[in-house]
NUKOLMI-89299 format. One line per field, with one value per residue: x, y, z of N, C-alpha, C in turn; residue in one letter. Coordinates in nm, 2 decimals, m for minus. Atoms other than C-alpha are relative to their C-alpha. Example, Ala and Ser with C-alpha at 12.3 -4.5 7.8 and 13.67 -1.06 7.14 Angstrom:
<recs>
n_c1: 0.09/m0.09
n_c2: m0.12/m0.11
n_c3: 0.00/0.00
ca_c1: 1.23/1.37
ca_c2: m0.45/m0.11
ca_c3: 0.78/0.71
c_c1: 0.09/m0.08
c_c2: 0.12/0.11
c_c3: 0.00/0.08
resn: A/S
</recs>
This chain:
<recs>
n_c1: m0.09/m0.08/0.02/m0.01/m0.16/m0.01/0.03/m0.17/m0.08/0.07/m0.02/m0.12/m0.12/0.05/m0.07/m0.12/m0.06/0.05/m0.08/m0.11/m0.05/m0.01/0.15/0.09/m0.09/0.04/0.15/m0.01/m0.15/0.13/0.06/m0.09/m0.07/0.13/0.00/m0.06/0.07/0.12/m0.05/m0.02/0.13/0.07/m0.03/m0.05/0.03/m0.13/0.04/m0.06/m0.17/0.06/0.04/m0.10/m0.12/m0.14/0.06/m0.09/0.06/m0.05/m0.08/m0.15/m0.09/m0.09/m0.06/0.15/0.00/0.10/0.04/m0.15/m0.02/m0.10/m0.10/m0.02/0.07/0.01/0.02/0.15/0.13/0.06/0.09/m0.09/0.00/0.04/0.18/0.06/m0.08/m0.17/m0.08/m0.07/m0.09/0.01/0.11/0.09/0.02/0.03/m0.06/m0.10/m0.09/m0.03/m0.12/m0.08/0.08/m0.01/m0.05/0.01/m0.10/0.05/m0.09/0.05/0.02/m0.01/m0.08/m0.08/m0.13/0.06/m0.04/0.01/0.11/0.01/0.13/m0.01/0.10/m0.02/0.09/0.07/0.09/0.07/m0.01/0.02/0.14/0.04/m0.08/m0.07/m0.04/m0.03/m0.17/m0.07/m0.18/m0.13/0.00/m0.02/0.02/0.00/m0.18/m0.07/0.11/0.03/0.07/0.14/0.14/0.12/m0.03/0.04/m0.13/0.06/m0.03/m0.09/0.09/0.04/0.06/m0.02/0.12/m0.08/0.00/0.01/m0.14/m0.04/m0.09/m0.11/m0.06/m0.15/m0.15/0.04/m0.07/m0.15/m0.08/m0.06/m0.08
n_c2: m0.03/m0.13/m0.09/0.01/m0.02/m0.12/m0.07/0.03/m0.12/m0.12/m0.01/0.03/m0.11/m0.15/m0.01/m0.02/m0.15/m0.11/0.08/0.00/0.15/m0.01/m0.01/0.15/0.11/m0.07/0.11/0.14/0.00/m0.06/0.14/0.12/m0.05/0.03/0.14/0.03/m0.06/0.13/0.19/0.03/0.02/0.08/0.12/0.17/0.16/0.10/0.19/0.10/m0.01/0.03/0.14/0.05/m0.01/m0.11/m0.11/m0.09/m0.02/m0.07/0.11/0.03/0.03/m0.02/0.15/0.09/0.03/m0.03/m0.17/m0.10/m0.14/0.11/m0.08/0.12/m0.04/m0.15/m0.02/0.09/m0.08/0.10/0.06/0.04/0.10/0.05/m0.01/0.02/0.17/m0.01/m0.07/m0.10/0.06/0.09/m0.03/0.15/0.17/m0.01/m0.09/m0.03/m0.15/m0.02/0.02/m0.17/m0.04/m0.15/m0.01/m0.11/0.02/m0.02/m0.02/0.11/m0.05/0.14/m0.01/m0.16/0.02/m0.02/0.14/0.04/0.05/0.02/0.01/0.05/0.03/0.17/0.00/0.15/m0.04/m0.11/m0.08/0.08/m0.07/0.02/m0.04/m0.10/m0.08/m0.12/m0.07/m0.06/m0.10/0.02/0.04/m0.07/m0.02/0.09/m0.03/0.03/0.13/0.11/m0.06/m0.04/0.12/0.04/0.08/0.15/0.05/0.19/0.02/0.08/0.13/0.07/m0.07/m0.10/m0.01/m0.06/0.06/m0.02/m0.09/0.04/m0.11/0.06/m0.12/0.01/0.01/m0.15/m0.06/m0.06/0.10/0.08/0.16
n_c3: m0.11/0.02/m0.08/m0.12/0.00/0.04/m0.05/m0.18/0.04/0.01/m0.15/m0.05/0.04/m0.07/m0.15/0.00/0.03/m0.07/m0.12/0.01/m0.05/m0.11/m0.11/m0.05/m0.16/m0.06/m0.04/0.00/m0.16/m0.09/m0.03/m0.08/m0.18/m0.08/m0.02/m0.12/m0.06/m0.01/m0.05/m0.11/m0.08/0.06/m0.07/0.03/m0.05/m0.06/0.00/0.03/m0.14/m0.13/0.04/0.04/m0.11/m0.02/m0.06/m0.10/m0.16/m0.12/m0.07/0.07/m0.08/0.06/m0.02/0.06/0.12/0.07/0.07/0.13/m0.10/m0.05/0.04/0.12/0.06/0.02/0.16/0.04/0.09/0.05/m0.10/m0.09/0.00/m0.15/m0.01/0.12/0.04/m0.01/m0.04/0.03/0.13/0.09/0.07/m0.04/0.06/0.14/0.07/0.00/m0.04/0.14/0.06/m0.06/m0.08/m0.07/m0.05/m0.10/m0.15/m0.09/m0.10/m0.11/m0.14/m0.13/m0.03/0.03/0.16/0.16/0.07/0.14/0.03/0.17/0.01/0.10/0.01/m0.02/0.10/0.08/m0.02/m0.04/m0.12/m0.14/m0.01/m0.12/m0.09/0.05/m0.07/0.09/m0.09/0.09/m0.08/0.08/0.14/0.11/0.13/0.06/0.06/m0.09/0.00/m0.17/m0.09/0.03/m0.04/0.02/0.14/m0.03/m0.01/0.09/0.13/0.01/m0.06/0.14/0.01/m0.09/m0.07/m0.09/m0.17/m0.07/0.01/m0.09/0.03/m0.09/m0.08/0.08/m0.12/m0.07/0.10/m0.06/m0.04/0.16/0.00
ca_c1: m18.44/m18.25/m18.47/m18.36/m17.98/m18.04/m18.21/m17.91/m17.70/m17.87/m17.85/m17.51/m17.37/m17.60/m17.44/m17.12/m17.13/m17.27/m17.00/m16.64/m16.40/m16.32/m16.68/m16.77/m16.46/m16.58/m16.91/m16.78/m16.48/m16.86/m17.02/m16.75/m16.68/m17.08/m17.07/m16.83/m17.03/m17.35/m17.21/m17.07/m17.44/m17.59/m17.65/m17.45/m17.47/m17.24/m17.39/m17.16/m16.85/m17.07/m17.20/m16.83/m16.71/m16.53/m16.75/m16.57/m16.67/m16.41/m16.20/m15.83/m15.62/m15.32/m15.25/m15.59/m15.52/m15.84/m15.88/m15.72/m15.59/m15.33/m15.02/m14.88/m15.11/m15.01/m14.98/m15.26/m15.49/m15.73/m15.92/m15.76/m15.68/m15.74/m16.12/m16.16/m16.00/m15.62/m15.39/m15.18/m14.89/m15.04/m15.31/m15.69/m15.73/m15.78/m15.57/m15.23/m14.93/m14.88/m14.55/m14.50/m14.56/m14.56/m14.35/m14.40/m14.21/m14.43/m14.40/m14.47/m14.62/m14.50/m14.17/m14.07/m13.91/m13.99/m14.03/m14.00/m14.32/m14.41/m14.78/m14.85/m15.17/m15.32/m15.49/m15.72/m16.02/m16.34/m16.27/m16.32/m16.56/m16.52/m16.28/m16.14/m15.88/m15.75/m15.40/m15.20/m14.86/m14.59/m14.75/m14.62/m14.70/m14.76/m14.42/m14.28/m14.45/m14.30/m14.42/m14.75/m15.09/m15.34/m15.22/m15.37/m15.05/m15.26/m15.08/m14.80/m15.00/m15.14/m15.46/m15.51/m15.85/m15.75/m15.85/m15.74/m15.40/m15.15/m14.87/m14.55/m14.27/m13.90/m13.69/m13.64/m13.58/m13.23/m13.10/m12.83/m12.80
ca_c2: 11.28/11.56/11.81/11.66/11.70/12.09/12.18/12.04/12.23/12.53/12.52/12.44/12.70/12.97/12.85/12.86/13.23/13.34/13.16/13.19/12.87/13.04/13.11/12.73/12.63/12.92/12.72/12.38/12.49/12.66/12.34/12.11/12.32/12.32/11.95/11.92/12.06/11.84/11.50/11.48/11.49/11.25/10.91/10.57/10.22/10.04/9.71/9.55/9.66/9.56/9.21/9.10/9.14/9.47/9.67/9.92/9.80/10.00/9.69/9.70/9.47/9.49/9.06/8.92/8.76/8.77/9.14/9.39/9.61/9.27/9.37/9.17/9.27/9.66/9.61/9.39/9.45/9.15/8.86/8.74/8.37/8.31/8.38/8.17/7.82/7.90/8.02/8.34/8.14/7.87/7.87/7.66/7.33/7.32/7.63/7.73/8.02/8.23/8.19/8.63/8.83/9.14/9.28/9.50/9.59/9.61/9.69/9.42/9.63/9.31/9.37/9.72/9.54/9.61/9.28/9.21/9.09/8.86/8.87/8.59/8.54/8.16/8.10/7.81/7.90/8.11/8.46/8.34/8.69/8.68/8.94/9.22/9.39/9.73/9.78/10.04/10.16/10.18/10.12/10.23/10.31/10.03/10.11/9.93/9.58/9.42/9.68/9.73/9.54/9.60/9.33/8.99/8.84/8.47/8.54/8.38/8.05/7.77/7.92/8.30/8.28/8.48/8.34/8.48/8.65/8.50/8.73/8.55/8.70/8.71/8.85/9.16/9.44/9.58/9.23/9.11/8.74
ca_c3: 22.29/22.12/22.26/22.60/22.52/22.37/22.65/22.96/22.70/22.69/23.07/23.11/22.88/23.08/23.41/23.26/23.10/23.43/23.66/23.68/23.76/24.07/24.23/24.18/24.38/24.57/24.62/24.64/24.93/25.11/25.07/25.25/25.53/25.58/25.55/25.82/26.03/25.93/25.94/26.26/26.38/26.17/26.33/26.22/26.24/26.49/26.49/26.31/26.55/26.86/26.67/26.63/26.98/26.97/27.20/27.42/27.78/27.95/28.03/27.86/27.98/27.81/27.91/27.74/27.42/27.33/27.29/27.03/27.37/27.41/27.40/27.10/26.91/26.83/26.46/26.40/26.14/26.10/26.32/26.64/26.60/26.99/26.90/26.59/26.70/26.74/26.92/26.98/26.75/26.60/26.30/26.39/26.25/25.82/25.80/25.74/25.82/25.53/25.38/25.42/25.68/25.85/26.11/26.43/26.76/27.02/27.41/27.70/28.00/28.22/28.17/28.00/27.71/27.32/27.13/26.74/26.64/26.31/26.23/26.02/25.83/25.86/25.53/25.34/25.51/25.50/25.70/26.10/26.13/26.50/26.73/26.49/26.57/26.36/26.55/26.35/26.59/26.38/26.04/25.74/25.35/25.15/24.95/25.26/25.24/25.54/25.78/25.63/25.74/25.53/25.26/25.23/25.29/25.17/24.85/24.89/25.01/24.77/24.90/24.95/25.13/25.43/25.80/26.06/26.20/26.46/26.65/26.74/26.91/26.70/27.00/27.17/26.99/27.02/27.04/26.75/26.68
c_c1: 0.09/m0.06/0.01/0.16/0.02/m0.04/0.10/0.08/0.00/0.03/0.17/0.07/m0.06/0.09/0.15/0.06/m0.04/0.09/0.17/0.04/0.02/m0.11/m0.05/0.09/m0.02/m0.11/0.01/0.05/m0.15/m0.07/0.07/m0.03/m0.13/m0.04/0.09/m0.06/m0.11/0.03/0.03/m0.11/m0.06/0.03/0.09/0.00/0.11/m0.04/0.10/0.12/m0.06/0.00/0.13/0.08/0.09/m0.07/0.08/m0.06/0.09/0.13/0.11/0.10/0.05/0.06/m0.10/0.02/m0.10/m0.03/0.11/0.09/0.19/0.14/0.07/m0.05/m0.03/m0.03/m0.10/m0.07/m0.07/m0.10/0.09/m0.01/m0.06/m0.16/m0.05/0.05/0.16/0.02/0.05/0.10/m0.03/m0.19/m0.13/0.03/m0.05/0.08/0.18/0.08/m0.03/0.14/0.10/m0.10/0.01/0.06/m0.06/0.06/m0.10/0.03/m0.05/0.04/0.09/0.18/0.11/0.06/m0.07/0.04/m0.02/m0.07/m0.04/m0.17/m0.05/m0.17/m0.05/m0.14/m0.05/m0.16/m0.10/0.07/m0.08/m0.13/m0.01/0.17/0.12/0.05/0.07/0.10/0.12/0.12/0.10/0.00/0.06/m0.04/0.01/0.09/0.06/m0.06/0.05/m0.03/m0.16/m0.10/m0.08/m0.02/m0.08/0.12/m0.01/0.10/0.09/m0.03/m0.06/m0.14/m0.02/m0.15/0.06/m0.12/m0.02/0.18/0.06/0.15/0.11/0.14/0.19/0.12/m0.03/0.07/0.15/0.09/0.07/0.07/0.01
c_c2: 0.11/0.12/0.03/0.06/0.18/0.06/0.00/0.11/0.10/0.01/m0.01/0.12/0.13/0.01/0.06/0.17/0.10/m0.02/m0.06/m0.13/0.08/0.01/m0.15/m0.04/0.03/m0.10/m0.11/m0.03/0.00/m0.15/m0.09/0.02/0.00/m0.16/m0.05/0.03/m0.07/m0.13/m0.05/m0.07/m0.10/m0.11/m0.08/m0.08/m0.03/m0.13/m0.09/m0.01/m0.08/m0.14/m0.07/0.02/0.11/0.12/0.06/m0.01/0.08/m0.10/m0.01/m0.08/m0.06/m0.18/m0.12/0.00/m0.03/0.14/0.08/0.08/m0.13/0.02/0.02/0.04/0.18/0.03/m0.07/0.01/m0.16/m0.11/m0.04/m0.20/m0.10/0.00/m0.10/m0.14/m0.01/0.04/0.15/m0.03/m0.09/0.03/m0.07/m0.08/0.02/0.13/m0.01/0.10/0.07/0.02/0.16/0.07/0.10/0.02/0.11/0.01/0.06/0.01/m0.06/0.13/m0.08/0.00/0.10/m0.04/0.02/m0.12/0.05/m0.07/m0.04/m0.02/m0.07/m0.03/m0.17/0.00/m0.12/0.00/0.10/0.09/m0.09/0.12/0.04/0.10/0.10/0.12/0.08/0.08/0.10/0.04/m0.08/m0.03/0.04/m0.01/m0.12/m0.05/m0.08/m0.11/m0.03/0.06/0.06/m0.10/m0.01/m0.07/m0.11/m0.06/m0.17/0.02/m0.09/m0.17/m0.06/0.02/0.15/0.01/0.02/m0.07/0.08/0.05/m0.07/0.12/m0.10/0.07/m0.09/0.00/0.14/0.07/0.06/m0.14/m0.02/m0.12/m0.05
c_c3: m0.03/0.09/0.18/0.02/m0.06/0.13/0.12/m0.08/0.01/0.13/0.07/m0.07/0.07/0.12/m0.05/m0.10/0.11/0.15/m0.06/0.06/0.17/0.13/m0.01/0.07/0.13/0.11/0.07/0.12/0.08/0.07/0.10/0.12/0.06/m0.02/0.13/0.08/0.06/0.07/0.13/0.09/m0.01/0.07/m0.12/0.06/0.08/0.03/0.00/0.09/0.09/m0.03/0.00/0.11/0.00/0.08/0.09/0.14/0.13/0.05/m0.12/0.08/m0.10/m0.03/m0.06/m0.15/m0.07/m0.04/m0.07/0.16/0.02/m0.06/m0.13/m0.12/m0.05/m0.13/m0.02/m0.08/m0.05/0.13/0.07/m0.02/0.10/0.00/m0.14/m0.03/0.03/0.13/m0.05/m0.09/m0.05/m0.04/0.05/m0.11/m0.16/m0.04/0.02/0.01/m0.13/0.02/0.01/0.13/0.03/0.09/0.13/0.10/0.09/0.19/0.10/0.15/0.11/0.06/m0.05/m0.12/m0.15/m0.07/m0.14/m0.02/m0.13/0.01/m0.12/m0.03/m0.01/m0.12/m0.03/0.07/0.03/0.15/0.17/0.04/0.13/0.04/m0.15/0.05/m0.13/0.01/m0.11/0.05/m0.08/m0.15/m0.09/m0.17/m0.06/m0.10/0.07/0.06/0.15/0.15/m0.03/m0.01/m0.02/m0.11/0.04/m0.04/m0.04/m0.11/m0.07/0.03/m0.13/0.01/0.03/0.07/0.13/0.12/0.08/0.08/0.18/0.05/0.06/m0.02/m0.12/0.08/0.04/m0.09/0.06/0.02/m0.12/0.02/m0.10
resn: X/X/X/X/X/X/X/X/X/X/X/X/X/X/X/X/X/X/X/X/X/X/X/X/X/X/X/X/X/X/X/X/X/X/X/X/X/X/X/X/X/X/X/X/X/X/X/X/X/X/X/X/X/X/X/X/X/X/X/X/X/X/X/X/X/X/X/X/X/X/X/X/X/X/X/X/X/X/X/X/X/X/X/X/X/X/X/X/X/X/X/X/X/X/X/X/X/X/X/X/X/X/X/X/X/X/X/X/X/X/X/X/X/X/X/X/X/X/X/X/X/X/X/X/X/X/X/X/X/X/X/X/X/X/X/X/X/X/X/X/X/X/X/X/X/X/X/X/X/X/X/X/X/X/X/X/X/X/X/X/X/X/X/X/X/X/X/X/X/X/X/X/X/X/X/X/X
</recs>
């Protein structure tokens, strides 16, 4: 196998006495920008989006707590509880709240107002799998735990086997009590 490792060598110090650092970044930048380009085109799978109830039929109605589009549901990042046994505030049946949670202020079409939203995860059983929603308004850096949603917030729970995500309402924002 030596004569395998002399000859990559031999090959690698040719490239590199005939090739500056700058012309391979040269190359490499060339490459990207004609990959951007490519990819776009290239098919992908959406199955899985479609299989799991999140198809885009056109229909947002901002008051259906079954769909990510519901109002409540701005920060969201996880399964809707209302699809998986639960409720919009309470966990299904064998599971429980988690102990931390996340935060968001979201804005009720119905009546103009901006609520304080707690997003709690409801843990102790297998993922629910069904009705994923990926709501990001207002998220921030994970530096900044209690406005950030892409934690498994199980942790704090005597199981973290993550569930399914409930949104219940704190108060309106702007209110101090």
């Amino acid at each position: 196998m030596k004569w395998l490792d002399r000859f990559f060598e031999q090959q690698v110090r040719a490239v590199a006495l005939r090739t500056s650092r700058r012309s391979a970044l040269q190359r490499i930048g060339r490459s990207l920008v004609g990959a951007a380009f490519v990819l776009p085109v290239l098919p992908f799978d959406r199955s899985a989006r479609a299989q799991h109830g999140a198809v885009d039929d056109g229909h947002h109605d901002p008051m259906d707590p079954q769909r990510c589009e519901y109002w409540r549901y701005c920060s969201l990042d996880g399964h809707l509880c209302t699809c998986c046994g639960g409720s919009i505030t309470s966990c299904p049946p064998g599971t429980e709240a988690s102990s931390v949670t996340w935060i968001g202020t979201c804005h009720n079409p119905d009546d103009g107002k901006n609520y304080l939203v707690s997003y709690n995860d409801c843990c102790g059983a297998a993922s629910c799998g069904r009705c994923f929603c990926n709501e990001n308004e207002g998220e921030r850096p994970g530096y900044r735990m209690g406005v950030h949603n892409d934690i498994n917030w199980c942790m704090g729970n005597e199981s973290s086997v993550y569930h399914c995500t409930v949104s219940v309402i704190l108060g309106v924002s702007g209110d101090v009590g």
